[in-house]
C-alpha positions as CSV (number, residue, x, y, z in Angstrom):
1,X,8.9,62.0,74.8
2,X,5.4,62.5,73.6
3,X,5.0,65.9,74.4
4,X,8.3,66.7,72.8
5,X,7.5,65.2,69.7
6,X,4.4,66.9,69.1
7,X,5.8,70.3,70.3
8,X,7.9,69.7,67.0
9,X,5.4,68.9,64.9
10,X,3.1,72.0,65.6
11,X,0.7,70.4,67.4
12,X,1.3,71.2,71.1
13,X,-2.7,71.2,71.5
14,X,-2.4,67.6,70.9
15,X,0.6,66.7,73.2
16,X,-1.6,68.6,76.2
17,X,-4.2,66.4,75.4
18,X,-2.8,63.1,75.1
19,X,-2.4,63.0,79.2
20,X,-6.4,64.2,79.8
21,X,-7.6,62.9,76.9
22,X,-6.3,59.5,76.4
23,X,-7.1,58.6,80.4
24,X,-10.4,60.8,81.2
25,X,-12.7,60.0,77.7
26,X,-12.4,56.8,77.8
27,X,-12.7,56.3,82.2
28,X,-14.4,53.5,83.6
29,X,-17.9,54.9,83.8
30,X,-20.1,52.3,85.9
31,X,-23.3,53.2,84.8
32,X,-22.0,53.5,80.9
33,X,-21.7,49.9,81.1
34,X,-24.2,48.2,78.7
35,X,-26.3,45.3,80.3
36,X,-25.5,42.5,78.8
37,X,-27.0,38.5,79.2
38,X,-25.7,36.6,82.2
39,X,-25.6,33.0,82.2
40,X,-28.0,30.9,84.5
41,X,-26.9,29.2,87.7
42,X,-26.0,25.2,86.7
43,X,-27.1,22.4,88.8
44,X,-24.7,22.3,92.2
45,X,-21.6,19.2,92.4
46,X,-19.9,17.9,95.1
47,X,-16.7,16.1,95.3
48,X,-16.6,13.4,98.2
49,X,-16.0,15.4,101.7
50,X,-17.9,19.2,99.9
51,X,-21.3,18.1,100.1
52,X,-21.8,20.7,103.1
53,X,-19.2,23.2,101.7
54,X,-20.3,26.4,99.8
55,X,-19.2,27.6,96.5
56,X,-17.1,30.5,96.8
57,X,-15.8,30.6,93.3
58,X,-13.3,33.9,94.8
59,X,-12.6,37.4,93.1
60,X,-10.3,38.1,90.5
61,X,-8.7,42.0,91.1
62,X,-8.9,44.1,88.0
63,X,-6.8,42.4,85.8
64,X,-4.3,44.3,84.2
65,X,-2.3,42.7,80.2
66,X,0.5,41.3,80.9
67,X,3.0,41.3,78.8
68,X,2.3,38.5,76.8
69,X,-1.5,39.6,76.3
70,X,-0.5,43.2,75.8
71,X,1.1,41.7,72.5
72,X,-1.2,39.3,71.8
73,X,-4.2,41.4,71.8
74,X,-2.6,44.3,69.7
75,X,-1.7,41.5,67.4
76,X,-5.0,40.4,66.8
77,X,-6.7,43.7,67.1
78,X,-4.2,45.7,64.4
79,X,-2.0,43.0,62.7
80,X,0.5,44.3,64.8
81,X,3.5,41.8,65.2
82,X,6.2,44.1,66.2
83,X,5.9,43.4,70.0
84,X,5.3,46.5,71.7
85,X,5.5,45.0,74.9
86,X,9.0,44.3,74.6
87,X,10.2,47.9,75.6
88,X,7.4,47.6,79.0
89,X,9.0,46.9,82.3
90,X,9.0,43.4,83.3
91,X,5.5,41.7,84.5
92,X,6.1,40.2,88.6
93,X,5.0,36.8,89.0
94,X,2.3,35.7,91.7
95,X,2.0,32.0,92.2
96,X,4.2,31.0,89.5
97,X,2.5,32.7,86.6
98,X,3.3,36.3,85.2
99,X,-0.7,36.8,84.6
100,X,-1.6,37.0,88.7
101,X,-4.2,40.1,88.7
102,X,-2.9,40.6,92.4
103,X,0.9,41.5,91.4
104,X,0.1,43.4,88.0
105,X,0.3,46.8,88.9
106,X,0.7,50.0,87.0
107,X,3.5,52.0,87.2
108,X,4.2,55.4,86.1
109,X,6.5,54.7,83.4
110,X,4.1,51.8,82.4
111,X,2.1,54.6,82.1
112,X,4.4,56.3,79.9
113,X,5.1,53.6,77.8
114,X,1.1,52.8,76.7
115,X,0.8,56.5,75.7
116,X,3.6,55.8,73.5
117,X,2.7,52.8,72.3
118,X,-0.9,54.1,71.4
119,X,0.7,56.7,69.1
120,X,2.7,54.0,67.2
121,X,0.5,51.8,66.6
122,X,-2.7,54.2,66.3
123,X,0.2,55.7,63.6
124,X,0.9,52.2,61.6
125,X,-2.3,51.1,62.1
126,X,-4.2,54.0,60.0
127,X,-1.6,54.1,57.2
128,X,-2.1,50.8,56.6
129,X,-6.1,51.8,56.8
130,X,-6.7,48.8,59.4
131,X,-8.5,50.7,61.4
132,X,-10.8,53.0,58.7
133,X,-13.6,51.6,58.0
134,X,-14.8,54.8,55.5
135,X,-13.6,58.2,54.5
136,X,-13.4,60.6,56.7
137,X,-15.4,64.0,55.0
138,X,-13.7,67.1,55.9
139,X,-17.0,69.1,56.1
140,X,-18.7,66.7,57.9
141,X,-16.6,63.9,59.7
142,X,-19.1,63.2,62.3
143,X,-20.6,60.2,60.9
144,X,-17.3,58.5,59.7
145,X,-15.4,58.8,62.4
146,X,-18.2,57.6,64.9
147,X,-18.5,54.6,62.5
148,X,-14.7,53.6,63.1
149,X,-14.5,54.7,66.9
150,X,-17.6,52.5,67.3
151,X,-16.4,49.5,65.5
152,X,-13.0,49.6,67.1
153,X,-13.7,50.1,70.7
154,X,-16.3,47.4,70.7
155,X,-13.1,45.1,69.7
156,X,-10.2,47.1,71.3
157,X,-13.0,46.8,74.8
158,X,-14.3,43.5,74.2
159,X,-17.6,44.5,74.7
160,X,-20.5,46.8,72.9
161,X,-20.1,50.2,73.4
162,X,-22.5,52.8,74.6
163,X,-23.8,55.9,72.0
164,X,-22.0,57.8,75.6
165,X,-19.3,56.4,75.6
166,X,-18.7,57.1,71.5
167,X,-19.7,60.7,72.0
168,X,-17.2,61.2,74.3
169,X,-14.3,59.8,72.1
170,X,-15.7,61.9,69.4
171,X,-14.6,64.9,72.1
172,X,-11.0,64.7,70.3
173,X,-12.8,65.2,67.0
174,X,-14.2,68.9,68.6
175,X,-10.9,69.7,70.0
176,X,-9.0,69.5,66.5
177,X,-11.3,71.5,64.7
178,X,-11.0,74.0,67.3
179,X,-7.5,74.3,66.4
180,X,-7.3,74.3,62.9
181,X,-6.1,70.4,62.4
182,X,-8.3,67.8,60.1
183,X,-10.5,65.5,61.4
184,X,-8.1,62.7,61.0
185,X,-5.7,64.6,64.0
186,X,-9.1,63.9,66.1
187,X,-9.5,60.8,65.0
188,X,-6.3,59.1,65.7
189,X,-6.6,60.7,69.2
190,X,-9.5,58.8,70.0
191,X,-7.8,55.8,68.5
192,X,-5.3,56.3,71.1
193,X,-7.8,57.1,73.8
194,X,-9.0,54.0,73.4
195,X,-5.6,52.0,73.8
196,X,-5.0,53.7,76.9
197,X,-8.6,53.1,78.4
198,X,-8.9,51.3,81.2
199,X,-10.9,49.1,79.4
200,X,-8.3,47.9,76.9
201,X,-5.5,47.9,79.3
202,X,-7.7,46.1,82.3
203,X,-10.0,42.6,81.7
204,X,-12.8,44.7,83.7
205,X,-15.1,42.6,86.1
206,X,-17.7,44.7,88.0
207,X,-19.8,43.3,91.1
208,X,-23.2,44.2,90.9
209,X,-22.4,45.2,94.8
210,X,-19.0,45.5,95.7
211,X,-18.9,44.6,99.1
212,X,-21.5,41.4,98.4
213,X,-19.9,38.1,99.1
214,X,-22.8,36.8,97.6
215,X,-21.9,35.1,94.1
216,X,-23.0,36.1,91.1
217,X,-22.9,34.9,87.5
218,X,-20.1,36.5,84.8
219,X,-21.5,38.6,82.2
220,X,-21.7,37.1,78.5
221,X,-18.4,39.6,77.7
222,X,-16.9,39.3,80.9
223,X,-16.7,35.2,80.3
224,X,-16.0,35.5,76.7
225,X,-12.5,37.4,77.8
226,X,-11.6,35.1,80.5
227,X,-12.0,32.5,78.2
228,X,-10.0,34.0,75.3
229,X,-7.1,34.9,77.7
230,X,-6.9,31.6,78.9
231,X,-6.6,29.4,76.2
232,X,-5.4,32.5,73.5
233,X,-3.5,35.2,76.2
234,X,-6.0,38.0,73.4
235,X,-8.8,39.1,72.9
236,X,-12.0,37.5,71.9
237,X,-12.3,37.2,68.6
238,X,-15.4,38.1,66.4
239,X,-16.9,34.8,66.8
240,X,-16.4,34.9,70.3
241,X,-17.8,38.1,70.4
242,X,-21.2,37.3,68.2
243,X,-21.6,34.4,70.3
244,X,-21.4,36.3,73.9
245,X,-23.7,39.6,72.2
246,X,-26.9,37.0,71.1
247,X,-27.0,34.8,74.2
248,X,-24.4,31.9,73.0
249,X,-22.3,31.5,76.2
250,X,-25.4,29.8,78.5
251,X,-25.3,26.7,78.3
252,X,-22.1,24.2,78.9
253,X,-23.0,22.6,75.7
254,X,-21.8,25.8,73.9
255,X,-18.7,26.7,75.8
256,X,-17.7,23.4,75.1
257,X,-18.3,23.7,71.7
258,X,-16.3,27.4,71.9
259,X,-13.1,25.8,73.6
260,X,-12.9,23.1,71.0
261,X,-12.9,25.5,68.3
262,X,-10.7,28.0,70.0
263,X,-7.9,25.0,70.7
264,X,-8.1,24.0,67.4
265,X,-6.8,27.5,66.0
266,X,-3.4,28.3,65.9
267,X,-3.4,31.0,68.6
268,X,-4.1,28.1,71.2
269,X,-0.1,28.1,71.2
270,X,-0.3,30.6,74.2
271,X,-1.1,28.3,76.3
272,X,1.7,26.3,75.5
273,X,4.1,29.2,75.5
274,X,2.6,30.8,78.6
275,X,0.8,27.8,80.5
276,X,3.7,25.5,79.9
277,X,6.6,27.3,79.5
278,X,6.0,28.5,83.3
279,X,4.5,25.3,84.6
280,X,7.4,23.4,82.9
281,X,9.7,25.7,83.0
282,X,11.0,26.5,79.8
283,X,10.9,30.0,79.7
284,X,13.6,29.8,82.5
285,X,15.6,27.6,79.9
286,X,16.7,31.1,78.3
287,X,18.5,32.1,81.5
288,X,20.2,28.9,81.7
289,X,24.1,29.3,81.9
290,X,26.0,25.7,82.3
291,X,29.8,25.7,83.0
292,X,31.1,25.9,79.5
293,X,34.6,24.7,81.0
294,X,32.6,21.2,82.5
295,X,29.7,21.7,79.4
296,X,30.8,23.2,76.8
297,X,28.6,21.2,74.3
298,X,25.6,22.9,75.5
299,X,24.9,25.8,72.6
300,X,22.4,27.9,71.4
301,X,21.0,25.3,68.8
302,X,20.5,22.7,71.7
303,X,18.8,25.5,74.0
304,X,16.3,26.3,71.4
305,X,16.0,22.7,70.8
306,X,15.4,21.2,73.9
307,X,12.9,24.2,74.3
308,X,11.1,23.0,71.3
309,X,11.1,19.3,72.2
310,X,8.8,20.5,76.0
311,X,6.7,23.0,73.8
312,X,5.7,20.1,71.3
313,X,5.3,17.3,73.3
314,X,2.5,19.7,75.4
315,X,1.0,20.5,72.1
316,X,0.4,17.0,71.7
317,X,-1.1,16.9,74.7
318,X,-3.5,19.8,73.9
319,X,-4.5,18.5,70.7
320,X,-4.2,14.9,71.3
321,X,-5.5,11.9,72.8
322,X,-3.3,11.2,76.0
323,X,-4.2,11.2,79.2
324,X,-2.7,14.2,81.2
325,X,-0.7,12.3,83.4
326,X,0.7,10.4,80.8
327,X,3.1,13.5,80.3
328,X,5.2,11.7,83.0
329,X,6.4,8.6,81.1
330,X,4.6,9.1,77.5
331,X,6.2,6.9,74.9
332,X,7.6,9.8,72.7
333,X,9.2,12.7,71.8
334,X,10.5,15.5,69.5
335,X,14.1,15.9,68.4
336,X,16.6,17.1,65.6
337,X,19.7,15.7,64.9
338,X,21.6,17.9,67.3
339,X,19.7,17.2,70.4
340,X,19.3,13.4,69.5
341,X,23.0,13.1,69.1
342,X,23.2,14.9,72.6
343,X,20.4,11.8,73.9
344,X,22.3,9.1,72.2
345,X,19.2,8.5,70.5
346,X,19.1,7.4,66.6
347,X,19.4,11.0,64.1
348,X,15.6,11.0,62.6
349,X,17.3,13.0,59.9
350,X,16.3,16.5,60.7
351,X,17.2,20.0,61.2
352,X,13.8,20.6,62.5
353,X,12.0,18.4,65.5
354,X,10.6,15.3,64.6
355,X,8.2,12.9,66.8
356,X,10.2,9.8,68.1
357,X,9.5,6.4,68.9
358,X,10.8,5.9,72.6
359,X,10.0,2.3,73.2
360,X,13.9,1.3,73.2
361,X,14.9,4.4,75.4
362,X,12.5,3.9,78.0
363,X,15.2,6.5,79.8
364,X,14.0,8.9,77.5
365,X,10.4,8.6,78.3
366,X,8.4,11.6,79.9
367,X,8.9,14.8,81.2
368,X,11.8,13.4,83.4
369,X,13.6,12.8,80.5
370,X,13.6,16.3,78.7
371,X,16.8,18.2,78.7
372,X,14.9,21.8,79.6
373,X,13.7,20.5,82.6
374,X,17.0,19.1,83.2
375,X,19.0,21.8,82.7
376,X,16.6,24.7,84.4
377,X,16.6,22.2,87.4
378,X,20.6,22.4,87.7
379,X,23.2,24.1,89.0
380,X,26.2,25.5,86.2
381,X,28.7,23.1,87.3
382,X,26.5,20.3,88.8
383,X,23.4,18.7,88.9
384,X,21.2,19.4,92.3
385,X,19.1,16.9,93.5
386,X,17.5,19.5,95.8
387,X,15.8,22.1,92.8
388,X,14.5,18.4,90.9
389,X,13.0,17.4,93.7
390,X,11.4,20.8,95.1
391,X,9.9,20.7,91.3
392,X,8.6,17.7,91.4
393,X,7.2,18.9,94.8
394,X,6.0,22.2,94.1
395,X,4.9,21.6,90.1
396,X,3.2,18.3,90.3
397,X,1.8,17.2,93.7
398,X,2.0,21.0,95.8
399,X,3.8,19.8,98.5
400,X,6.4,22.5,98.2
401,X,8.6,22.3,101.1
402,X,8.7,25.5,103.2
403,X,11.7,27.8,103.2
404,X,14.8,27.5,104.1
405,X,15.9,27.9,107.8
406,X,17.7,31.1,108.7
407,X,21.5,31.0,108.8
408,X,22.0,27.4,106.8
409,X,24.1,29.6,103.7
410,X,27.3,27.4,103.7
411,X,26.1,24.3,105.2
412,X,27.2,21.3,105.3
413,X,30.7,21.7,105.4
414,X,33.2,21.5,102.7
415,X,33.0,17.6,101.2
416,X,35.2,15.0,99.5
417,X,35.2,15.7,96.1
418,X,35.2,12.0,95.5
419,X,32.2,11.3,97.3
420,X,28.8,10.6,94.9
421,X,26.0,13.4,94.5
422,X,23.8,11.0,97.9
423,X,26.6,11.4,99.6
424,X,26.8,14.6,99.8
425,X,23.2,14.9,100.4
426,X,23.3,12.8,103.3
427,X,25.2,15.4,104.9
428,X,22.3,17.8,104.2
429,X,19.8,15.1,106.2
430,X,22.4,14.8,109.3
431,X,22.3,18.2,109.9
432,X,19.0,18.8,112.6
433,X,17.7,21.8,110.5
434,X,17.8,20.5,107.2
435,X,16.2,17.1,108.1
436,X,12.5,17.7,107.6
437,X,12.7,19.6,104.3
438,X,15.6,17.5,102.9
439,X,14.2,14.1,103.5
440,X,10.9,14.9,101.0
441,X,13.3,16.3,98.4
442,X,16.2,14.6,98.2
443,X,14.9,11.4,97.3
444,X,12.8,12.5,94.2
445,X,16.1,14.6,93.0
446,X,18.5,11.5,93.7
447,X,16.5,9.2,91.3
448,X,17.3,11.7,88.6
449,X,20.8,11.6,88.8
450,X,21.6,9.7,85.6
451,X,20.9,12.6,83.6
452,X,23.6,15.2,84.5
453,X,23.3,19.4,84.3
454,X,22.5,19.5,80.9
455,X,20.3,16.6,80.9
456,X,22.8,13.7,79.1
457,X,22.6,10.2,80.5
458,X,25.8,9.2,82.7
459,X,26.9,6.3,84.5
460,X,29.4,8.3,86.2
461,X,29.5,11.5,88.2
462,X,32.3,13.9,87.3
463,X,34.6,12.9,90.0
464,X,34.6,9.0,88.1
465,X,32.0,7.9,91.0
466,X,29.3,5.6,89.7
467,X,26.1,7.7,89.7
468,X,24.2,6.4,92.8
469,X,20.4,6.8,91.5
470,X,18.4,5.7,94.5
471,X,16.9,8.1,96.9
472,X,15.7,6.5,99.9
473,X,11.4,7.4,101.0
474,X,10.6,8.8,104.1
475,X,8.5,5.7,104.6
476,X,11.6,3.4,104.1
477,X,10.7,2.8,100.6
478,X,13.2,3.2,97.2
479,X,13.3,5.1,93.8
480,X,15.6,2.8,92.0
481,X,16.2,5.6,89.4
482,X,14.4,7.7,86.5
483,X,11.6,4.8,85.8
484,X,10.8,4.1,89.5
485,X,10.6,8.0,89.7
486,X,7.9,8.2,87.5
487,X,5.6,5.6,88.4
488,X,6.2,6.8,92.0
489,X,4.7,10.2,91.3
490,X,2.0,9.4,88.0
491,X,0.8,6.6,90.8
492,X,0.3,10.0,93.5
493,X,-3.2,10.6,94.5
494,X,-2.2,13.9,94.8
495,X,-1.4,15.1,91.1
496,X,-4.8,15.1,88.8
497,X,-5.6,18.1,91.9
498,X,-2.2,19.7,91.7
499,X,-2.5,19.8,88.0
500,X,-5.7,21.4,88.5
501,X,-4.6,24.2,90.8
502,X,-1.7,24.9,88.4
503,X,-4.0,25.2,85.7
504,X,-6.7,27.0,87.6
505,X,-4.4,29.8,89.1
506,X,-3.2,30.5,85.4
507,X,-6.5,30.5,83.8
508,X,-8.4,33.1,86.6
509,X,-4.9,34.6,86.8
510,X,-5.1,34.5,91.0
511,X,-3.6,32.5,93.4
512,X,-6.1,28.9,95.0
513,X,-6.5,29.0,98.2
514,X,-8.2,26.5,101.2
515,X,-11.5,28.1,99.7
516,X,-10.9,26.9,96.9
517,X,-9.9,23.3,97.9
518,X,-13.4,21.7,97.1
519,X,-13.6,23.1,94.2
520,X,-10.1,21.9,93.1
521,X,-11.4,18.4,94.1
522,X,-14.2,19.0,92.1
523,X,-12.3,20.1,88.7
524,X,-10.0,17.1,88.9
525,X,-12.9,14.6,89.8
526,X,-14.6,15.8,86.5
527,X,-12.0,15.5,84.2
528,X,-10.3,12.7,85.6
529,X,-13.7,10.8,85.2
530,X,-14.3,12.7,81.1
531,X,-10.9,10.8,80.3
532,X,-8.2,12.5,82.3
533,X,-6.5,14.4,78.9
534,X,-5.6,18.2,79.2
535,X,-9.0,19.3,77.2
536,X,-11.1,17.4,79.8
537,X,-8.9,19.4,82.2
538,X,-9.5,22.9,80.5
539,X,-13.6,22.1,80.1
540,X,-13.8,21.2,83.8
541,X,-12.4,24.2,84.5
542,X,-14.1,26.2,82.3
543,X,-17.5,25.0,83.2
544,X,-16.6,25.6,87.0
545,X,-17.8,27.9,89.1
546,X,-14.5,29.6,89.6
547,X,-14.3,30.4,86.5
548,X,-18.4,31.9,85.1
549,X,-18.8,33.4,88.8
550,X,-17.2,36.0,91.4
551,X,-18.3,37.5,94.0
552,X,-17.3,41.1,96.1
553,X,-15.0,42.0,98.9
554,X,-16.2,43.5,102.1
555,X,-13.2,45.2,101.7
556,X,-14.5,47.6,99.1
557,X,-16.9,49.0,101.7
558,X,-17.0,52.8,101.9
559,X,-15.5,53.5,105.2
């Protein structure tokens, strides 16, 4: 498509181009690298059981955008808010996120689409002179154009750039003036070269030697982007950038003064669209489709406000003063007057959310009692006791159950229809195969059943049955319901570390692993100990070894 629309244009020089040009100027280069500062070694920490255990803060692969980032960091870099990333094929997920380095590959077509995207927004981006810094000078461009390349690839790269690296972009520059185009033709290629660089399209981390499983400290840049794609999925921003080029990043003192100023700005939202919404699950609220024969109240205005409700309650959580695991049974909410009428709770009077007292609706209270949860965690026509309670497993103290045994599709048989929701699951339990599995899960989804598949409290199933809330413990002991629910699993030793692994995969963007148990230990100690909120969370983590070192793969050795 690029070709052909160049080919009408004229310009067939240019459409030959774009394919060498726009990937071989701009190619990782090893020894092009500038040097840049690296932060010291801190003082070593051991949680209770590590003392003799070695850091091994892992490797992160070369970390392709995602989506998400890919739209984010044009945004911040051009203005750019049409979504580009939109028309890109869909990002896998590794480990629950959509930002696992390990799964984000790079597809032809993918390929296809950058170039394209390059030229649109190299194309809106110079009409509306974001990107000019000066005036080009048709007898002598040289100076102007290495001005903006300069200045734009040291954002675009997140790094400095190299008087090498700039002479090569100004290569497009030579090539237009060898066939008759103006300087700006050359110009806008280079532009473009530089969206489709590796460097822009990768978060590049290089291992002094590749192979080493020795650790070694992040670079100044290197940590200023994992930091900025963590808490902002974009690109650093100048003051991120300042701080990494003169030496700022070395000391915890001022990363902690970075993250406090980067949650504080409004682009700290990506972590509640990205973090959250995958942790919590409501992005998957978008794909949710209740019976509308059995639901048919469920609409488009409740989706989007049951979405909202998750989304601000979290931001409360980022910006606030509650203890992490108070997200469990915390003491309010946000509604409008739809999605409180669908509660039963009091109208606040709104069209838009509003925060809510809970304090009479103790049902209400926490995570538990959010209708995106709710619903995601549902089946169309019924609620499932089974997905709640592999959530709860999986999401909040990693104890996911493992699969499913071969040839159980169909089991138990066909049931009363009259019998209650544990009723039916004790079927599941008297069946040899389903036993293990079914007697963690079924308890934690049974406690839940009061709210029904889109997340209204009941006192009765469909069938007229009373709701039978109790799921019975492995260890003989009972969840009486919603409230004994969440005291059962905020009380779990296991959670402050579960919510750190969730947290960590996202914000290295690769999967934890038994090497990385101490360490998890560790994180969770710390902030547990600095107050237990979700910023004592995101500075432990920060100031961790997992995420300001990396090491090599022995797998990288030249056969």
């Amino acid at each position: 498509m690029t070709s052909r629309f160049h080919e009408r244009r004229g310009r067939p020089w240019l459409a030959r181009a774009s394919t060498g040009l726009l990937l071989l100027l701009a190619a990782c280069k090893g020894d092009s690298l500038p040097k840049a500062r690296v932060l010291p070694e801190p003082p070593p920490t051991h949680a209770e059981g590590c003392e003799n255990t070695s850091a091994d803060p892992g490797r992160v692969t070369l970390h392709r955008l995602n989506r998400a980032e890919y739209d984010a960091t044009v945004r911040d870099l051009l203005g750019d808010t049409t979504r580009p990333a939109r028309d890109f094929p869909a990002d896998d997920h590794g480990y629950g996120f959509d930002n696992n380095a390990d799964v984000l590959s790079l597809s032809p077509l993918l390929l296809e689409k950058y170039a394209s995207a390059a030229e649109k927004l190299v194309e809106n981006a110079w009409a509306q002179g974001t990107v000019r810094t000066c005036t080009l000078d048709a007898g002598d461009p040289e100076p102007c154009a290495r001005d903006i390349l300069s200045r734009f690839a040291r954002r675009a790269w997140r790094r400095p750039v190299t008087p090498e690296e700039v002479d090569r972009l100004l290569g497009a520059l030579t090539l237009a003036k060898q066939h008759g185009d103006p300087p700006e033709a050359g110009v806008k290629l280079a532009l473009r070269t530089v969206l489709v660089s590796p460097h822009f399209l990768f978060r590049v981390e290089k291992d002094p030697e590749a192979a080493s499983l020795t650790p070694h400290r992040l670079d100044a840049f290197e940590l200023a982007s994992r930091l900025s794609y963590f808490l902002w999925s974009s690109m650093p921003d100048e003051a991120l950038l300042q701080a990494a080029e003169q030496g700022q990043l070395s000391t915890p003192a001022e990363l902690e003064a970075q993250v406090r100023r980067m949650l504080a700005d409004p682009k700290a939202q990506a972590l509640v669209s990205n973090f959250a919404g995958q942790w919590l699950f409501t992005r998957a609220l978008s794909s949710a489709e209740p019976d509308p024969m059995l639901y048919g109240t469920f609409n488009e205005e409740l989706r989007q406000a049951m979405r909202q409700e998750t989304e601000l309650v979290f931001q409360e959580f980022l910006t606030g003063d509650h203890k992490l695991r108070d997200l469990l049974d915390a003491p309010f909410t946000y509604v409008n007057d739809a999605l409180a009428a669908h509660y039963g709770l009091p109208l606040p009077g709104s069209a838009t959310p509003q925060r809510v007292d809970l304090s009479a609706h103790p049902e209400r209270q926490g995570i538990f009692g959010h209708g995106s949860l709710l619903t995601v965690t549902s089946n169309p026509d019924r609620t499932s006791p089974v997905q709640r309670g592999v959530w709860v497993l999986e999401q909040l103290l990693c104890s996911a159950p493992p699969p499913p045994p071969p040839n159980v599709e169909g089991l138990p048989p066909p049931v009363n229809p009259l019998m209650t929701m544990k009723e039916r699951m004790a079927l599941h339990r008297s069946l040899p195969q389903c036993q293990g599995c079914h007697r963690m899960m079924d308890p934690l989804g049974l406690a839940l059943e009061n709210y029904d598949p889109i997340g209204r409290w009941r006192i009765n199933e469909v069938s007229g049955a009373p709701v039978d809330a109790t799921g019975d413990l492995p260890d003989g002991a009972v969840l009486n319901g919603g409230a004994d629910m969440r005291r059962f699993v905020k009380a779990d030793p296991k959670l402050p570390a579960c919510i750190t692994e969730h947290l960590l995969t996202y914000a290295l963007g690769r999967g934890t692993s038994e090497a990385d148990a101490c360490m998890v230990r560790e994180i969770s100690a710390s902030a547990e100990a600095s107050g237990g909120r979700l910023v004592d969370y995101i500075l432990a983590i920060v100031l961790s070894d997992s995420f300001t070192s990396r090491r090599g793969d022995t797998e990288a050795q030249t056969p």
